[in-house]
Residue, then its C-alpha position, 0 to 999 in steps of 0.5 A: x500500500x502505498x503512502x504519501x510523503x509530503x516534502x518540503x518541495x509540495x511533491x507527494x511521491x507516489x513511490x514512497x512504501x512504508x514497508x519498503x522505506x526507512x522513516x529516514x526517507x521522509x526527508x528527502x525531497x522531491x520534484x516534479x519532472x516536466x510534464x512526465x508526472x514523473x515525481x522524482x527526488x531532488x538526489x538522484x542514483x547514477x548506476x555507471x559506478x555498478x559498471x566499475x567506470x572508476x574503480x573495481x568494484x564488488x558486487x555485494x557491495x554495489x547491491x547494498x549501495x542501490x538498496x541504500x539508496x532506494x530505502x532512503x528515498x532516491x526513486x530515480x535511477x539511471x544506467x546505460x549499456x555503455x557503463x560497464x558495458x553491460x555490467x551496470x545493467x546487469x548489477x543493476x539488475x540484481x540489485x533490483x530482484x525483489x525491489x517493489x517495481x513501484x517503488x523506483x523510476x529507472x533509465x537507460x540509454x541507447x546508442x553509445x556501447x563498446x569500448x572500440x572506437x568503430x563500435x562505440x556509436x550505432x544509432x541506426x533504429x535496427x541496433x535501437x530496438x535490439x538494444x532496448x531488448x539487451x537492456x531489459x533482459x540484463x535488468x529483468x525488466x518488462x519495462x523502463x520509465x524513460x528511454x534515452x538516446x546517449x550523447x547524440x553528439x556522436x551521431x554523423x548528423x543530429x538528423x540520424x537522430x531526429x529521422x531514425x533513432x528517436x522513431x525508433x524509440x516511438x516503437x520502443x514506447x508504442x511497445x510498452x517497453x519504454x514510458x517516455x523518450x529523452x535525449x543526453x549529451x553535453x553541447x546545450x543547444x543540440x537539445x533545442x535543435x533536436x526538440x525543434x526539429x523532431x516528431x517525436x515528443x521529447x519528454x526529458x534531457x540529460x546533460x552533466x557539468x552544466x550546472x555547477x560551480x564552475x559552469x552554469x550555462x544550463x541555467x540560462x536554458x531552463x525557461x525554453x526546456x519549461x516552455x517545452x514541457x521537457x523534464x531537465x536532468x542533471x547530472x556530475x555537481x563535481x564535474x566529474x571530479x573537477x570540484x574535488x580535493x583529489x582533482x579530475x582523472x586524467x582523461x578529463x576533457x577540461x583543458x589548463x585554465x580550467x583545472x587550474x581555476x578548479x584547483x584553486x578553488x579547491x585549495x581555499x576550500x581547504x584552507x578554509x576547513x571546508x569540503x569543495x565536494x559538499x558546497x559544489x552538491x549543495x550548490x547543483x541541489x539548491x537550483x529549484x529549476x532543476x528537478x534532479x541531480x545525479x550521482x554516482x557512487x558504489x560506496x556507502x559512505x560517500x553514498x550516505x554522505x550525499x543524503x547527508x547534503x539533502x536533508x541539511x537544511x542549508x550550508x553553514x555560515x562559514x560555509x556560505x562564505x567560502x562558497x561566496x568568495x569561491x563564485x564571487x573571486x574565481x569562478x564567476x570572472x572566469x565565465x562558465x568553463x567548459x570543453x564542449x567540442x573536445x570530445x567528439x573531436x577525439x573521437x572523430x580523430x581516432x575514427x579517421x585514424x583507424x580509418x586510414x591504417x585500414x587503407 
């Protein structure tokens, strides 16, 4: 029997069980995803860590870290066949056995798969509905919330998206296997040319590392997603390990200037005391305009420390200045700070070089 919850976002979730739920649960909080009806909590569960995308990771432990998170009040998750490939899905899959089915909203993705540079990408409709039947049968499901196409960016022409990928997902919907279609990638206006141009109603976008500390630039596409009635996910408030005391990973597209505004304000951070991680989660969870922000993480303690963030009512005082001098010195003069661009023309270089060693 299903209860409802009310939050201090005004949204009942329509996932919340007593029986399955910590009381803990109360307190996260929830919003609205566009005009899905989809009532989604304001932290949401990344599943690309399940696929050991940047560490090793132990199953059991992964298991214990979706059952945390569902039981504390994240209801929505998301996955690709791409993290991991396959074993996200699959992880994900056995995590879920015996979870009520009502008590989650989940995600994945089509379009983007094997490590190989000239079989990373197929958006063609064929390899769509035989990916969405790969997906349900690694997750045991009968069907996903939303079906996305993965960074669309990659595709030839955003009209292979438009013309074949995105009917392709009409079926897959028309199917029952799918509730509503979303598009993700990381350039900003490829969303409005894709929503302007397709007959296929977009219900929700996904993009990362565009609303956050050192990169706001979603904010500013926020009133046209309204209009549009498209839901806005986001994800990655530490830009992918930008916002950190340990810093990027190597392979982080970000260029100098960059990392080097991000390590210095990472430094004050810590010469203040204060954590650059937390005032960066706080920082993407406190735009109301963002209905969810996803996380990533196979370990229950940076898992229990995010929740954390959620139900603290606001940031200290001492916090609240680090993270005004923060924006105010370092990252506001510097203009959003982006690599949009530099991936797809790795990725386009190294097709053209396999290319031309074939021939």
């Amino acid at each position: 029997m299903e209860a409802a919850v009310q939050c201090s976002d005004g949204i009942q979730p329509t996932t919340h069980m007593d029986s399955f739920h910590f009381d803990s649960a109360s307190s996260m909080r929830y919003r609205l995803l566009g005009k899905t009806g989809l009532q989604v909590s304001v932290l949401s569960f990344g599943a690309s860590s399940l696929g050991s995308v940047f560490r090793e990771t132990r199953e059991e432990e992964s298991i214990q870290v979706v059952h945390h998170a569902l039981k504390s009040g994240i209801n929505y998750i998301d996955t690709a066949p791409w993290y991991g490939h396959g074993k996200s899905e699959m992880v994900l899959g056995k995590a879920l056995q015996g979870i009520p089915r009502d008590a989650y909203i989940l995600s994945t993705k089509v379009g983007r798969y094997l490590p190989e540079v000239d079989k990373m990408f197929d958006f063609s409709a064929e390899r769509v509905l035989k990916s969405v039947d790969e997906s349900l049968a690694r997750l045991g499901l009968d069907y996903v919330d939303i079906i996305q196409v993965h960074d669309m960016e990659f595709a030839q022409s955003l009209d292979i998206i438009v013309k074949e990928t995105l009917p392709a997902l009409l079926k897959v919907k028309e199917q029952g296997k799918a509730r509503f279609i979303g598009i993700t990638g990381y350039p900003l206006e490829n969303f409005r040319k894709v929503i302007n141009s397709s007959q296929v109603p977009i219900d929700t976008v996904l993009t990362y590392c565009h609303c956050s500390m050192n990169d706001v630039s979603l904010l500013e596409y926020l009133q046209y997603f309204k209009e549009q009635g498209v839901g806005v996910i986001n994800a990655s408030p530490i830009s992918m390990g930008l916002l950190s005391d340990r810093g990027p990973p190597d392979w982080h597209p970000a260029n100098e200037n960059t990392r080097e505004k991000c390590r210095e304000a990472a430094l004050y951070c810590k010469s203040q005391g204060v954590d650059i991680s937390k005032l960066a989660m706080h920082f993407s969870l406190s735009k109301e305009g963002i209905p969810t922000t996803l996380v990533s993480t196979a370990s229950l303690e940076n898992l229990q420390k995010n929740i954390d963030i959620v139900r603290q009512a606001a940031l200290t005082d001492k916090e609240k200045d680090v993270l005004s001098y923060v924006m105010n010195n370092i990252f506001l003069p510097a203009g959003n700070l982006s690599w949009e661009g530099v991936e797809v023309d790795r990725y386009r270089d190294a097709l053209q070089n396999l290319h031309n060693s074939k021939n």
